[in-house]
LOVEXMAR-776743 format. One record per residue: residue number from 1; x, y, z of N, C-alpha, C in turn; residue in three letters. Coordinates in Angstrom, 2 decimals, m for minus. Example, Ala and Ser with C-alpha at 12.3 -4.5 7.8 and 13.67 -1.06 7.14 Angstrom:
vexba,nX,nY,nZ,caX,caY,caZ,cX,cY,cZ,bavex
1,13.19,m5.69,7.80,12.30,m4.50,7.80,13.20,m3.30,7.80,ALA;
2,12.85,m2.25,7.08,13.67,m1.06,7.14,12.90,0.03,7.87,SER;
END
This chain:
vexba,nX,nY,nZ,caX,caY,caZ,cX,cY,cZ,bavex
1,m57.42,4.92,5.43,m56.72,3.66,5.29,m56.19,3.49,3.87,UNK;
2,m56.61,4.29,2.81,m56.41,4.09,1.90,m55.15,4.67,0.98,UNK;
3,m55.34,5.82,1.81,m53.83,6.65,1.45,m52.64,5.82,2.51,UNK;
4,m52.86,5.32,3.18,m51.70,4.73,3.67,m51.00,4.01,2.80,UNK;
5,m52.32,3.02,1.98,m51.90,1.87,1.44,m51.12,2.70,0.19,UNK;
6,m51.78,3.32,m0.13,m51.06,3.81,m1.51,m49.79,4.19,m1.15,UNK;
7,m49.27,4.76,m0.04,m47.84,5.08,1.14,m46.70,4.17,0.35,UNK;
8,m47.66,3.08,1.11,m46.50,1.56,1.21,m46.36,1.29,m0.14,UNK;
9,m47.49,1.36,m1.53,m47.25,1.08,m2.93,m46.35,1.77,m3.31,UNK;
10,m46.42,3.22,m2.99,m45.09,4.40,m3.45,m44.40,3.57,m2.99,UNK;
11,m44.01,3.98,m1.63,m42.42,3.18,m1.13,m41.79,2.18,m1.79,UNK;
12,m42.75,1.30,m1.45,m41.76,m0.14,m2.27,m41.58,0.39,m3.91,UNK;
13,m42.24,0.77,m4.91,m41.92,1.18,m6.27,m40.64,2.03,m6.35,UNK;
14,m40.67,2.68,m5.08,m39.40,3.61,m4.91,m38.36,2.77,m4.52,UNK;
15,m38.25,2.15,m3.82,m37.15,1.40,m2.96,m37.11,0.28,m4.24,UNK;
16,m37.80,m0.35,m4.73,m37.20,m0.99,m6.21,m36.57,m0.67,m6.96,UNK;
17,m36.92,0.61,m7.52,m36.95,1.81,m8.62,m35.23,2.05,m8.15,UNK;
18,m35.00,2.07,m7.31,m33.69,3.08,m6.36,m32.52,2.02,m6.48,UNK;
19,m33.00,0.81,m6.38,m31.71,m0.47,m6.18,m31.71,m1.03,m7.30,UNK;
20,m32.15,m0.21,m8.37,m31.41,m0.78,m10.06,m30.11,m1.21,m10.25,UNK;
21,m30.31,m2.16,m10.26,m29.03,m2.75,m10.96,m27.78,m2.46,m12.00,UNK;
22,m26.85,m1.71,m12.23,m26.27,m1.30,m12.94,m25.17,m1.79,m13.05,UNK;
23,m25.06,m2.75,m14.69,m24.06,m3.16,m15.08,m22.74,m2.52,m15.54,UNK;
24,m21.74,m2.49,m14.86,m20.36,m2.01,m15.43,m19.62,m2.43,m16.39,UNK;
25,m19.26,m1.91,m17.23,m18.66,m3.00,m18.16,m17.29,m3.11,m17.75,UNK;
26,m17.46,m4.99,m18.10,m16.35,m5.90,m18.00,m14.93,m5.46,m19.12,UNK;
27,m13.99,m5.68,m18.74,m12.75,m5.11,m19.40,m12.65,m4.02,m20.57,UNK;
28,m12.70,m2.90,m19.29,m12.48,m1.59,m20.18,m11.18,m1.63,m20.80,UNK;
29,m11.27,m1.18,m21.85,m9.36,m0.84,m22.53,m8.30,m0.48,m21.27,UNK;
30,m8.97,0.86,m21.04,m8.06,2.00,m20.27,m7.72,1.25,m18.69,UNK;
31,m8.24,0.20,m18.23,m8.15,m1.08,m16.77,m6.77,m1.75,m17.27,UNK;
32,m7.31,m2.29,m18.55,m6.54,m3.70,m18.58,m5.14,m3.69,m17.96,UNK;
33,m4.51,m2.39,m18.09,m3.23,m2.29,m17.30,m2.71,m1.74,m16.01,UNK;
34,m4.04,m2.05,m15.61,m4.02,m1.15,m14.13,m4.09,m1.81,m13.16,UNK;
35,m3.33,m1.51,m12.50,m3.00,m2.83,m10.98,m2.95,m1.81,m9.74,UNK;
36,m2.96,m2.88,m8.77,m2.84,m1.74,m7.46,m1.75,m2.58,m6.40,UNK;
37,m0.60,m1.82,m5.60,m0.08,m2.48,m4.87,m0.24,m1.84,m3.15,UNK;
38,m0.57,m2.61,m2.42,m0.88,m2.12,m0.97,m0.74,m2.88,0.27,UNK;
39,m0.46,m2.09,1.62,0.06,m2.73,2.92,m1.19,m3.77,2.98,UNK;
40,m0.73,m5.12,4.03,m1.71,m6.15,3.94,m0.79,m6.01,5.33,UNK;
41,m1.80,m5.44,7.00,m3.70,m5.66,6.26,m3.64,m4.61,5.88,UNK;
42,m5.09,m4.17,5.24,m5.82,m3.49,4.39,m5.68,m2.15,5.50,UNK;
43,m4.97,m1.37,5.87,m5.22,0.04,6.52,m3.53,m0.01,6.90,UNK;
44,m3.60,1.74,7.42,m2.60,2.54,7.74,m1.84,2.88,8.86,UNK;
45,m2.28,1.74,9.67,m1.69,1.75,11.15,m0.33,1.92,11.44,UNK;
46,m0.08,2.67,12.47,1.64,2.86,12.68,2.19,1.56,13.01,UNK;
47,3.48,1.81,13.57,4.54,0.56,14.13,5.06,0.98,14.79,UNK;
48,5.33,0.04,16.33,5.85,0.65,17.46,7.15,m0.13,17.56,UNK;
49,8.41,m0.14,17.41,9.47,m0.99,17.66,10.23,m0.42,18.98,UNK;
50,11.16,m1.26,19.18,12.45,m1.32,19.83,13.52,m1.22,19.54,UNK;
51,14.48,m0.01,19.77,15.26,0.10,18.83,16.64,m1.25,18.78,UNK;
52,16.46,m1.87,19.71,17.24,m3.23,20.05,16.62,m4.13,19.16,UNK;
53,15.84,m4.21,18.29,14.62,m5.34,17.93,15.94,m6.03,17.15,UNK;
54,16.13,m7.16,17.04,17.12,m8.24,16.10,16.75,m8.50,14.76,UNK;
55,15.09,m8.60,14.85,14.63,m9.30,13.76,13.76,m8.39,13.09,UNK;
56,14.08,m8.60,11.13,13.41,m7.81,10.59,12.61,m7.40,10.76,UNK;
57,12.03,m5.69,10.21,10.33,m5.49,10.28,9.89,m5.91,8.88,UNK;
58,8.79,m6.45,8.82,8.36,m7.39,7.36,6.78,m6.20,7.56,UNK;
59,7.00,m5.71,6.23,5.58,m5.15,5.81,5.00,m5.93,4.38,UNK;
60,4.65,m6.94,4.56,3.89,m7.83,3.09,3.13,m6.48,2.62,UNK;
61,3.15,m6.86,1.22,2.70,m5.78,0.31,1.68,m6.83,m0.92,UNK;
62,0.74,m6.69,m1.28,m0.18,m7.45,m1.91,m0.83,m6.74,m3.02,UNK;
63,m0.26,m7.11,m4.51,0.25,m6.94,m5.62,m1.22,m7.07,m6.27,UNK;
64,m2.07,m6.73,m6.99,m3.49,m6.71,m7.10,m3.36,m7.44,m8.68,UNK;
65,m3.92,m8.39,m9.46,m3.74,m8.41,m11.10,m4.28,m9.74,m11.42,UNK;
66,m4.83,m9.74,m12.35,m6.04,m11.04,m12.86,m5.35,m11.17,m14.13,UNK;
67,m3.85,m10.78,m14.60,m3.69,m11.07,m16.08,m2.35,m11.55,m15.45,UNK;
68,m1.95,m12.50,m16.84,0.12,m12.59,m16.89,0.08,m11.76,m17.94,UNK;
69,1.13,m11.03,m17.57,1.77,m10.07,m18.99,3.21,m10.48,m19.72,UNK;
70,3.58,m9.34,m20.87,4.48,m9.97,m21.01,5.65,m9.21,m20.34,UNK;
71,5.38,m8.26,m19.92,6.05,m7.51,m19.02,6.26,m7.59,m17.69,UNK;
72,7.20,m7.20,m16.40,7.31,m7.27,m15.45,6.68,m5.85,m14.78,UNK;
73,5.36,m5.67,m13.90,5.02,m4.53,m13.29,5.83,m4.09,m12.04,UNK;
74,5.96,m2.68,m12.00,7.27,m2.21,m10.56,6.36,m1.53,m9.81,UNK;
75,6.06,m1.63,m8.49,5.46,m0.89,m7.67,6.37,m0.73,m7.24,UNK;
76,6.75,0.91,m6.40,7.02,1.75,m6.04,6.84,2.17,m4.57,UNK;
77,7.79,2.29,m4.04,7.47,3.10,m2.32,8.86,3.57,m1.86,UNK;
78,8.72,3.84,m0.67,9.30,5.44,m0.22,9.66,5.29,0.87,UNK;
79,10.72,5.94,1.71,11.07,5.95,3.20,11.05,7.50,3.30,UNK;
80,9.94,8.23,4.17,9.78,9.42,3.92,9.73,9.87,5.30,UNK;
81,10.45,11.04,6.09,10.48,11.67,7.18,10.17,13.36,7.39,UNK;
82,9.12,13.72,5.66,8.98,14.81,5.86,7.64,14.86,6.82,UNK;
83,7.92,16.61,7.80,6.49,17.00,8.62,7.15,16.24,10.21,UNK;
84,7.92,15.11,10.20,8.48,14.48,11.49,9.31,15.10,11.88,UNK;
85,8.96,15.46,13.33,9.64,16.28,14.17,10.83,15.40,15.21,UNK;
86,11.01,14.26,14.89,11.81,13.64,15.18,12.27,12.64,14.59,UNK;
87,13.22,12.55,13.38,12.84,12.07,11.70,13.79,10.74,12.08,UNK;
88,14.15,9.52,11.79,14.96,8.32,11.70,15.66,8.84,10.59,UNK;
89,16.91,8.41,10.67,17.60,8.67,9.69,18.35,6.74,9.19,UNK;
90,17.88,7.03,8.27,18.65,5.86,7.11,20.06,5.70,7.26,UNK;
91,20.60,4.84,7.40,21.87,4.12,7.58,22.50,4.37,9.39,UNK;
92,21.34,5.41,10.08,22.13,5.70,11.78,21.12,4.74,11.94,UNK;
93,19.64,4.73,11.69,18.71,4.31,12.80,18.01,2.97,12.34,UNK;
94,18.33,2.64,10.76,17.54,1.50,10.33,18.01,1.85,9.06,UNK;
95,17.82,0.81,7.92,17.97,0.23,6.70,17.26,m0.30,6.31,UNK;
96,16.79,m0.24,4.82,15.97,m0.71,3.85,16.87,m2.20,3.05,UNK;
97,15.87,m3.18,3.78,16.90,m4.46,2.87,16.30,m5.57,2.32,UNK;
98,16.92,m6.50,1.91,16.44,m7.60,1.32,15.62,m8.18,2.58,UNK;
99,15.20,m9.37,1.64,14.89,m10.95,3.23,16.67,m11.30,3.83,UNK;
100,17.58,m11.11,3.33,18.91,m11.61,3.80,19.92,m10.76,4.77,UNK;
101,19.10,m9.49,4.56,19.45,m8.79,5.62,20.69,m7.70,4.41,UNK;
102,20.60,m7.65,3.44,21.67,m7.14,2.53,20.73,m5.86,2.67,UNK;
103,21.54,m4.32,2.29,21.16,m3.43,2.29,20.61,m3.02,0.75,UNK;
104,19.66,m2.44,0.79,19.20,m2.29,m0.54,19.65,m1.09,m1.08,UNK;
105,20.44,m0.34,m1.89,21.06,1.09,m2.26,19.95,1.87,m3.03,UNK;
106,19.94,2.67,m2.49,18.92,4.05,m3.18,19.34,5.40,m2.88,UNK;
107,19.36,6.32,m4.18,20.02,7.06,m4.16,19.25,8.05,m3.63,UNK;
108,17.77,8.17,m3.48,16.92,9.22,m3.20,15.73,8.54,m2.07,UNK;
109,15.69,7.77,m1.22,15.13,6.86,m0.84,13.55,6.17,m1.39,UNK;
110,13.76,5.84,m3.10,12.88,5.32,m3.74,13.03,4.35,m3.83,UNK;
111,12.33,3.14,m3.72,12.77,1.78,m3.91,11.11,0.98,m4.88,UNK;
112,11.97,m0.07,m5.40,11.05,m0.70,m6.40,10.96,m2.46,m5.80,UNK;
113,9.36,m2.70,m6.13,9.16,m4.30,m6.17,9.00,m4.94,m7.40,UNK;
114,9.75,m5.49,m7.76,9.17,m6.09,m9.05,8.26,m7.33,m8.95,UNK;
115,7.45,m7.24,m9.67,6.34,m8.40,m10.00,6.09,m8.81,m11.40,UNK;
116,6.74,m10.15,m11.62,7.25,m11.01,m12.92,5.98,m10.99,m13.36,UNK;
117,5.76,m10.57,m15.08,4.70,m10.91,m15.80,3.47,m10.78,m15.32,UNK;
118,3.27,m9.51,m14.19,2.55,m8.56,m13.46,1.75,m9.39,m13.04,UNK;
119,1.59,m11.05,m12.37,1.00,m11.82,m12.19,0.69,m11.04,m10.47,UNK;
120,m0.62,m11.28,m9.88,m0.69,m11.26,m8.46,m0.25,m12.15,m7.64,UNK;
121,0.63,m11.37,m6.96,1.59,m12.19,m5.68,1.75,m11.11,m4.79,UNK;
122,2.40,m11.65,m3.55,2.35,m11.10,m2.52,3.91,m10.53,m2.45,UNK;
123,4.68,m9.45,m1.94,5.81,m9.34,m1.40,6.14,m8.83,m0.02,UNK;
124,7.25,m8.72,0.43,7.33,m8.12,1.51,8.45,m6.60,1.40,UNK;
125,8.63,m5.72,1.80,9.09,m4.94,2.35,9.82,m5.23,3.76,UNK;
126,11.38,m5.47,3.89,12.06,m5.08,4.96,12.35,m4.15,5.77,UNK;
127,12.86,m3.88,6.93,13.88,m2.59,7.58,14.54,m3.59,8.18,UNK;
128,15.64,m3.09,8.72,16.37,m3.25,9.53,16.76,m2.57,10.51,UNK;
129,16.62,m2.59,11.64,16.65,m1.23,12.83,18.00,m1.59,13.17,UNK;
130,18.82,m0.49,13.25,20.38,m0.31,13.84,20.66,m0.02,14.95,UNK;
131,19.50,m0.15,16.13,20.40,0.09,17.72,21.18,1.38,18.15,UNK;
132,20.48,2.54,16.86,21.32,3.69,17.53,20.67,3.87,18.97,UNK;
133,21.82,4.47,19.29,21.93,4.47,21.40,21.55,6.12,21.30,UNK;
134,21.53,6.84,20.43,20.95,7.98,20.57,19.70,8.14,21.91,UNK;
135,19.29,8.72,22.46,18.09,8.78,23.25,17.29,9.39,22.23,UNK;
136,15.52,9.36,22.98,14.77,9.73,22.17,14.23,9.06,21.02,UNK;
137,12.81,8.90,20.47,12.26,8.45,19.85,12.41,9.04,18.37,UNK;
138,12.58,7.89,17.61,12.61,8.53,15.89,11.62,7.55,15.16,UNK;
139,11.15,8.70,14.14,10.19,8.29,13.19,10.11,8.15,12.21,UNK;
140,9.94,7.49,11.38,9.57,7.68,9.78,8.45,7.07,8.76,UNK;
141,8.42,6.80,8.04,6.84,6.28,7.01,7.41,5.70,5.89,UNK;
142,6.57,4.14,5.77,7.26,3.69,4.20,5.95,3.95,3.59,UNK;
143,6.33,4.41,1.91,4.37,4.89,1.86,4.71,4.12,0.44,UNK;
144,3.72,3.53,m0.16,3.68,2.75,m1.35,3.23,4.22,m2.57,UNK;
145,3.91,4.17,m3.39,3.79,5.51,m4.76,3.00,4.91,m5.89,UNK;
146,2.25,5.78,m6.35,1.93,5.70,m7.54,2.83,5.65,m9.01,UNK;
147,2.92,4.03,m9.31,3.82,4.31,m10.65,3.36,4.43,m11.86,UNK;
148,3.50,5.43,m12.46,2.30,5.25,m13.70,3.80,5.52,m14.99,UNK;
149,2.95,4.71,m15.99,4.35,4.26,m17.33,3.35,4.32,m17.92,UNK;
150,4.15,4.33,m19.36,3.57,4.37,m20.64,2.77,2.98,m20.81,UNK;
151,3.58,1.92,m20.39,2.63,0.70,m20.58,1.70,m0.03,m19.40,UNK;
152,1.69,0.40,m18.07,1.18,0.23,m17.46,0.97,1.44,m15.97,UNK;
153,0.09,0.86,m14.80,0.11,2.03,m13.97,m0.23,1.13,m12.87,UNK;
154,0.70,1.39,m11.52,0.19,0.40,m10.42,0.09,1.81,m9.41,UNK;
155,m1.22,1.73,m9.10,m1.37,2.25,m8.19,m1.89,1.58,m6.65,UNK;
156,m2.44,2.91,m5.39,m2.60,2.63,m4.25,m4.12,2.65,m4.16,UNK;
157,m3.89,2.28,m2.74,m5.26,2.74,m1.78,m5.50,3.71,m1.04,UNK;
158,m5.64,4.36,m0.74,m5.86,5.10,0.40,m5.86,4.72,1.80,UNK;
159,m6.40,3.67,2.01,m6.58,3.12,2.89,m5.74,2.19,3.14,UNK;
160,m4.74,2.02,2.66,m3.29,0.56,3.01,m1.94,1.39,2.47,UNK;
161,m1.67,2.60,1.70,m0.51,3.39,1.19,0.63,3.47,1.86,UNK;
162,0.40,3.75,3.37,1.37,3.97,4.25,1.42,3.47,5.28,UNK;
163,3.31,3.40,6.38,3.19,2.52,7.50,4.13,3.11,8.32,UNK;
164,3.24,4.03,8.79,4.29,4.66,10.13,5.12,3.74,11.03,UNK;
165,6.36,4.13,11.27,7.22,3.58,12.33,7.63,4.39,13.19,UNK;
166,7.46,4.32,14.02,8.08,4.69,15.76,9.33,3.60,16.43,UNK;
167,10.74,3.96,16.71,11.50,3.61,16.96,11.56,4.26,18.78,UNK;
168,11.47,3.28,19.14,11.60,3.89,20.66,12.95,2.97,21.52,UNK;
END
């Protein structure tokens, strides 16, 4: 009976011993300029549309930051169809645009959000689907990029980065 008890004394000293508390320190230098921008919700789920759909696709994007700066932070993302075996093509099958429906111009399909005085706010991401009558299903991915600058760095998640679309 006695070695049991001593059992349960180990254990719990262990299971105390084990859930130490460890303080992180509060505002590292190398943080202070580090933000993160990502799909809301929080994961990587595809999108199934219609290629008739009228009304924008809205992907809110949620801008991560506990400071005002004096700078404006740019997160970064992408309309990407590499590895798709049945790729959407930009300006036949859909468009990257404002809330007004205006087309947004990019020369390499990189596009930027700006966020004033890197304050946390929310934005959205548009498309616009074009009704090509093509048959057959097309695909593509808007994926949020890592922007890293000399004065600041907004990065992702893993888990919210990208947002498959399926045009059917």
């Amino acid at each position: 009976m006695k070695s049991l008890l001593y059992i349960f004394i180990a254990a719990g000293i262990i299971t105390f011993t084990a859930c130490e508390k460890k303080d992180v320190a509060a505002g590292l230098p190398e943080l202070e300029h580090h933000y993160y921008a990502i799909f809301v919700p929080n994961n990587n789920t595809g999108v199934t549309v219609t290629r008739n759909q009228a009304t924008l696709l809205k992907f809110p994007v949620q801008f991560y930051s506990t400071f005002t700066r004096s700078y404006d932070a740019v997160a970064k993302y992408a309309v990407t169809t590499a590895g798709i075996t049945t790729p959407a093509v930009r300006g036949t099958d859909y468009n990257i645009v404002d809330k007004n429906g205006a087309v947004i111009q990019s020369a390499d399909t990189t596009y930027s959000i700006i966020f004033p005085q890197a304050k946390q706010a929310m934005d959205t991401i548009y498309i616009k689907l074009l009704n090509n009558t093509a048959p057959g299903v097309r695909k593509f991915e808007v994926q949020m990029l890592d922007n890293i600058t000399g004065q600041f760095d907004v990065d992702i998640f893993s888990t919210a980065f990208r947002r498959p679309v399926q045009i059917n």
